[in-house]
N, C-alpha and C positions, 0 to 999 in steps of 0.2 A: 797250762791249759789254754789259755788267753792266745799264744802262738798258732798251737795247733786247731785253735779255730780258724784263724787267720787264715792261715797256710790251707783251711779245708774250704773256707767262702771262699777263697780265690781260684782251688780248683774248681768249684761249683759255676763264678763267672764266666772263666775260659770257656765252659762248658756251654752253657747259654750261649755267647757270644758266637760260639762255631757255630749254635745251631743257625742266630738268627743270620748268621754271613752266608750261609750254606746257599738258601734259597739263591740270594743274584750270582750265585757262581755258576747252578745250574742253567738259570735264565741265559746269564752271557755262553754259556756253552752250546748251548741249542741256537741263540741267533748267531753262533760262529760259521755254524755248519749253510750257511748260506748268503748270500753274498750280492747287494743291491747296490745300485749307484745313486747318489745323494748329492744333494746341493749344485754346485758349479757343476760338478764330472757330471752328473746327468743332466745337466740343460746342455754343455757341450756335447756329449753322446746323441742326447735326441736332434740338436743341431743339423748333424751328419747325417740322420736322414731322409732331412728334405732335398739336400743337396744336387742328389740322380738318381733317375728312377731305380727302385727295387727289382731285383728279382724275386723267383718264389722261395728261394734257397734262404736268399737273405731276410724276406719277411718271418720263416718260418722260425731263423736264429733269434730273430731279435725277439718274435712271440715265448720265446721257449725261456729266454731273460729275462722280458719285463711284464708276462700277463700276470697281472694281481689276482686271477683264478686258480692259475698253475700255481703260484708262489704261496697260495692258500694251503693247496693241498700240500705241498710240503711237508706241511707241520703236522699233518697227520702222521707221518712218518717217524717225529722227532717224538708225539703226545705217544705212539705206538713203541715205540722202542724203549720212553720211559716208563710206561706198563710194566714191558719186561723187565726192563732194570728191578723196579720194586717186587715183581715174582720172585725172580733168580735174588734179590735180598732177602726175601723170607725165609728162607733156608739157610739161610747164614747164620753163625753165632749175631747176637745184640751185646752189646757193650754199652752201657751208659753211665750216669748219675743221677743219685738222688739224693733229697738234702728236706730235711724239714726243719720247723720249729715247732713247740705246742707247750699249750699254757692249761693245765689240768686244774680245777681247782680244790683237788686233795693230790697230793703227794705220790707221784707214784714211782714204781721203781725203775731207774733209768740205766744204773748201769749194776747188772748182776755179778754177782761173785765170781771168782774165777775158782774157787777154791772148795773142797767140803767145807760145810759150817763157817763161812765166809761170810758176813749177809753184806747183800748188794746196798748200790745209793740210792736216795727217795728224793723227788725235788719238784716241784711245783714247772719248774721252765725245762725246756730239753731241748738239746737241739741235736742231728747226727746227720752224716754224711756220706752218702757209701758208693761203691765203683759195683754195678750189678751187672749180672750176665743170665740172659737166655739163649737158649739153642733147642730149636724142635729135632725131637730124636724119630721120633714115628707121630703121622699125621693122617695115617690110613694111605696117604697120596694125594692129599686133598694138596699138597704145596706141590708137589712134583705134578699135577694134571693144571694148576691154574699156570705155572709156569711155563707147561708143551704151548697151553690155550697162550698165553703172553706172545711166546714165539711165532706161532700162527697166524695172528692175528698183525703182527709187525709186520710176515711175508704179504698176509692178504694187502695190508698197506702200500707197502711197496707195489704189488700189482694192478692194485686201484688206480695209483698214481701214472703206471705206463699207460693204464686205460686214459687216462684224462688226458697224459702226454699226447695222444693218439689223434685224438679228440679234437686239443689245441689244433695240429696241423691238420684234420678234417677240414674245420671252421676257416683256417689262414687259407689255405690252397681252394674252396668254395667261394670263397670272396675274393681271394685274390684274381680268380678264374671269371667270375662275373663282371669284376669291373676292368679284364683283361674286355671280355665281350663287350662290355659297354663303352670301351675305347673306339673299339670296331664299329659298331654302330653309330656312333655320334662321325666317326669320317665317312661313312656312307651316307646317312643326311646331309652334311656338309656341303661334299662332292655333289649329290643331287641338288643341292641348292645353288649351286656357282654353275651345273649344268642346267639349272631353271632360268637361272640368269640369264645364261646367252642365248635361252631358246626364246628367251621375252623378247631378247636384242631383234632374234631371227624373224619373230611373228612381227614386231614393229617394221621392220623391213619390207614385209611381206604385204603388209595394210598398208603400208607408206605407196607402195606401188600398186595397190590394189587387186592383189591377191589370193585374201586370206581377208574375212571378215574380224570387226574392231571387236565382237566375240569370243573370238580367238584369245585374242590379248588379255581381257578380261578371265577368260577360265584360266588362262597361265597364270595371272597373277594369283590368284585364288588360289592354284597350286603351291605358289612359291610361298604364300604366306599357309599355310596351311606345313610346309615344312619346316619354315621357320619354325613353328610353335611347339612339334617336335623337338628340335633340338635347342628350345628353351627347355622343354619338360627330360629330356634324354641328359641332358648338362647337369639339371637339378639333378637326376636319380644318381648320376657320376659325383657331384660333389657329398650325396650322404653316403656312398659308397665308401670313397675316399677317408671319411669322415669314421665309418665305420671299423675298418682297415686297420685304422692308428687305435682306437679305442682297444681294438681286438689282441693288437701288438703292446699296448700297454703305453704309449707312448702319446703326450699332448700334440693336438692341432686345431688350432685355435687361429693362430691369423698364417699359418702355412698349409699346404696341403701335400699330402703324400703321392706321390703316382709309382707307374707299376710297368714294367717291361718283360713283357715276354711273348711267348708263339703262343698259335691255338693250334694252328693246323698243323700238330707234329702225329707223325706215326702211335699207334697205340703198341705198347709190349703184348707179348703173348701172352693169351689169358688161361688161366687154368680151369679145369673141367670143375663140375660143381664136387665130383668125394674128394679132389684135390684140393679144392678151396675149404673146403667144411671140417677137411683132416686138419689142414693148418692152423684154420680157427680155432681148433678145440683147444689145438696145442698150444697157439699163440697168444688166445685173447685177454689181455689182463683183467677185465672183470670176471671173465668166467672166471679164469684160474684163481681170482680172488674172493669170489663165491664160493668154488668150493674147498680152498682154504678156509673162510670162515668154517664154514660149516665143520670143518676137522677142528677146528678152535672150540667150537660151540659144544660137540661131544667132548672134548676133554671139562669144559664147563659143567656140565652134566656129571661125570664123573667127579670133580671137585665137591660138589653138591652133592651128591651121594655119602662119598667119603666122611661128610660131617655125622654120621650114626657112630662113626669108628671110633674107638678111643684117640685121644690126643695126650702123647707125651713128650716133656719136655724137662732139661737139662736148666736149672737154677740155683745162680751163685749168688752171694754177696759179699762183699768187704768193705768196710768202711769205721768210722768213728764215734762213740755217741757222748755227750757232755752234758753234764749238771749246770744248771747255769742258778744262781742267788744260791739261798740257805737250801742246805741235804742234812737230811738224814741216816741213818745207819752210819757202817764202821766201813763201808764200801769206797772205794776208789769214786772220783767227779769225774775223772773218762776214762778210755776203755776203746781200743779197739776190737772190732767184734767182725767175725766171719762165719758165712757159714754156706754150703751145699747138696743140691738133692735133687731129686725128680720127681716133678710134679705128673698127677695123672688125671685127664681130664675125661668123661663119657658123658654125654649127654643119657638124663634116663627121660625128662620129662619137660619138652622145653615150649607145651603149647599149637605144637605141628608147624614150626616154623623153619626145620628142615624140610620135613616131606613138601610144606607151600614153594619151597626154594626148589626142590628139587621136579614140581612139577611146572613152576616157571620156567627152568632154564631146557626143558624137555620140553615145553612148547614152544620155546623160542628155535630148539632144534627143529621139531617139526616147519616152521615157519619157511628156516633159513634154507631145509632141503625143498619147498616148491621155489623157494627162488631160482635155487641151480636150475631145478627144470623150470621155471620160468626160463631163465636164460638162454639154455641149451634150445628153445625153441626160435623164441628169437632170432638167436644169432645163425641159424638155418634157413629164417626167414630174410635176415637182412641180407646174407649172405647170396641167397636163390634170386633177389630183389634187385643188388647190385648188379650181378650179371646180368639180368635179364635188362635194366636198363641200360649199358654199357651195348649191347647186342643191337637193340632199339634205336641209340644215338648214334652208332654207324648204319645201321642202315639208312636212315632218315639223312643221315649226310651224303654217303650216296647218291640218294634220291635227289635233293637238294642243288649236289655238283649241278647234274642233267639237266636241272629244271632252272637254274641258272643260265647257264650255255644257251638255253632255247630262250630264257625270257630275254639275255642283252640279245642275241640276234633279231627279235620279234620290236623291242626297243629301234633299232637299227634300220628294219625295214619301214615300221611305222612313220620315220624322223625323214627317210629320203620319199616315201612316196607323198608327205605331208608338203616335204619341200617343193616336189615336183607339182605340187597343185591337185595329189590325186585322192588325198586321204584327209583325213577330219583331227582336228587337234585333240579331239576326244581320243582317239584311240591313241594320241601318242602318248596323253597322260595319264592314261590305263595303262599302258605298257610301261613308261617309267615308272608310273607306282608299282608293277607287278615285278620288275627286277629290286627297285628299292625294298620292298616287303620279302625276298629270297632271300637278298643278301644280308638283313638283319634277323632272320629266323637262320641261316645259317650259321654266323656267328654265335647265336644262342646255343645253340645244338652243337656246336663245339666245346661252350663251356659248362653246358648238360655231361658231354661226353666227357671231358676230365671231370668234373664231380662226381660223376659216376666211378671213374675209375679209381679217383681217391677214397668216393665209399668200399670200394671193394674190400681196398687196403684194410681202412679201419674194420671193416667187419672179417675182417681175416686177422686183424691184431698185427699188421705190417704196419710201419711209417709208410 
């Protein structure tokens, strides 16, 4: 007897011991499935990109690796897929142990006869150990609808996640595009300030020989400083930009700074008519598509919750040991192994209305999740109608812009020789330098309007 307890508490330990192991196998399995750089390899990796300027390509990779937003959503994926794991387990046979002790204090009977007129043992202590199985046979569908719902709900995951992928490179390529402009900007101030410079030179010349009043001088300088303070304030908005950039990419800067290389003034692709961009989206956009997966999740939810009125049956075994332990009574055996099986039948008749309260929770939660889809569906018709029309807006304005460019440096030009020649007023020259200066930094803006715009497109079409 004294063995086969032995031999039963130790299958009883194994048993525990798997369970408690079980948990960190799952945890390391979940952090396997993705994959971050640590310690040294990440200070050398971020090293490498102060190095030389980025492009958009490369900010975009490195966003996609190290933003701790993206790498968030992730786990949505990993917490959605163990959902379904545990659905698609519920329908599975169960297999386990179970083991007790009990201390009765009258005698009671612990292990029955095997035999007619047999009588079983009686014993104050008892202890038994047994290998049990259930298996649900019919659950109305309440396991098979929470199950579809599990599935569903992993795809909506999955396409949340392309939405936010989408998203990421929205946000990189807007910022990378702004402080491509604000490069542009800050060498147009520059350039104006090193042309204010010499034209101080010019006016000193000019008063040195007495033909241009000591006036003159003074309103240049006032100009010159007056640009100056610009591109103190234009530097500042460039280093939070910068600054921003690396937050964005996931990536410290702290006593380094990132920069960025690329064009503004490149061709735009051909843009698609508005039922061709709005077909795409429908088709493409991961939160729609993951809205209205939810929503197919949320009716099988519903369904689950119905199901609870239906009977529940299920398949249940046992086998196992039970033991006498101190002083027995009767003419009965001290142990005994014992088995037994059957089907159990479960109906709810009277449980309070806490199926019908479930089942009118998860039907309002359905109604809820379908104005979202239409919420959505409008939306994205409006971002959609939005993008293009500013996309259309930022070429024209650049057009415009070119022209009004061309006329202001000519008008600069004219102003600069008849100033020289004694015939014109240094006012109007630095109204005209400010007026080409002020084109050429609103043109550059309206460049970087214009790829933001085009990247909204995308995103609102569910393109990268």
């Amino acid at each position: 007897m004294i063995n086969k307890i032995k031999i039963w508490s130790c299958i009883l330990l194994v048993g525990i011991l798997g369970q408690v192991n079980a948990q960190p196998m799952v945890d390391s399995f979940g952090a396997s499935q993705f994959k971050f750089f640590k310690g040294a390899e990440a200070a050398k990796q971020e090293a490498g990109l102060f190095e030389s300027p980025l492009t958009l390509d490369q900010a975009i990779a490195i966003a996609l690796d190290n933003n701790p937003d993206l790498a968030a959503i992730k786990w949505d994926q990993v917490k959605a897929r163990a959902v379904k794991d545990k659905a698609s387990g519920e329908r599975m046979p169960y297999i386990g142990m179970a083991g007790d002790y009990t201390y009765s204090l009258d005698a009671q009977r612990v292990i029955p006869g095997d035999k007619e007129g047999v009588p079983g043992s009686y014993a104050k202590n008892a202890v038994s150990g047994n290998l049990v199985l259930s298996m649900p046979v019919f659950t109305g569908g309440r396991l098979a609808s929470l199950e579809n719902s599990a599935n569903k709900s992993l795809q909506a995951a999955v396409q949340s996640y392309a939405r936010s992928r989408n998203e990421l490179i929205f946000n990189v390529a807007s910022l990378f595009n702004t402080t491509l402009a604000q490069n542009r900007i800050i060498e147009s101030l520059d350039f104006s300030r090193k042309a204010l410079i010499e034209h101080v030179k010019q006016v000193e010349a000019l008063v040195s020989a007495k033909k241009a009043a000591p006036v003159d001088r003074m309103r240049t300088l006032v100009r010159l400083a007056d640009i100056e303070q610009q591109l103190v304030r234009e530097r500042n908005l460039l280093a939070i930009q910068h600054r921003s950039l690396a937050n964005i990419l996931g990536v410290k800067d702290v006593d380094r700074t990132l920069s960025v290389n690329g064009e503004l003034d490149t061709p735009l692709p051909p843009l698609p008519d508005i039922g061709t961009a709005l077909e795409t989206a429908r088709k493409k956009r991961g939160d729609y598509l993951a809205a209205q997966t939810a929503l197919e999740a949320q009716a099988d939810k519903v369904a689950a919750a119905r199901a609870g009125h239906l009977p529940q049956v299920y398949l249940q075994g046992a086998y196992g040991g039970h033991w006498a332990l101190g002083a027995t009574t009767g003419n009965g055996k001290e142990q005994a192994d014992v088995g037994r099986i059957g089907i159990v039948f479960e109906m709810p008749i009277f449980d309070g209305g806490q199926i019908d309260a479930q089942i009118r929770e998860q039907s309002a939660t359905l109604s809820a999740t379908r104005e979202q889809v239409r919420r959505l569906a409008l939306g994205l018709e409006l971002e959609v109608e939005t993008a293009l029309l500013n996309l259309s807006s930022a070429e024209q304005r650049r057009k415009a812009i070119l022209t009004a460019t061309e006329q202001a440096d000519e008008s600069l030009r004219i102003e600069q020789l008849k100033y020289s020649l004694g015939k014109g007023a240094i006012v109007d020259v630095l109204d005209a330098q400010a007026s080409l200066l002020e084109i050429q930094t609103t043109y550059y803006r309206v460049l970087a309007e214009q790829h933001t715009a085009l990247a909204q497109l995308k995103l609102a079409m569910g393109e990268e």
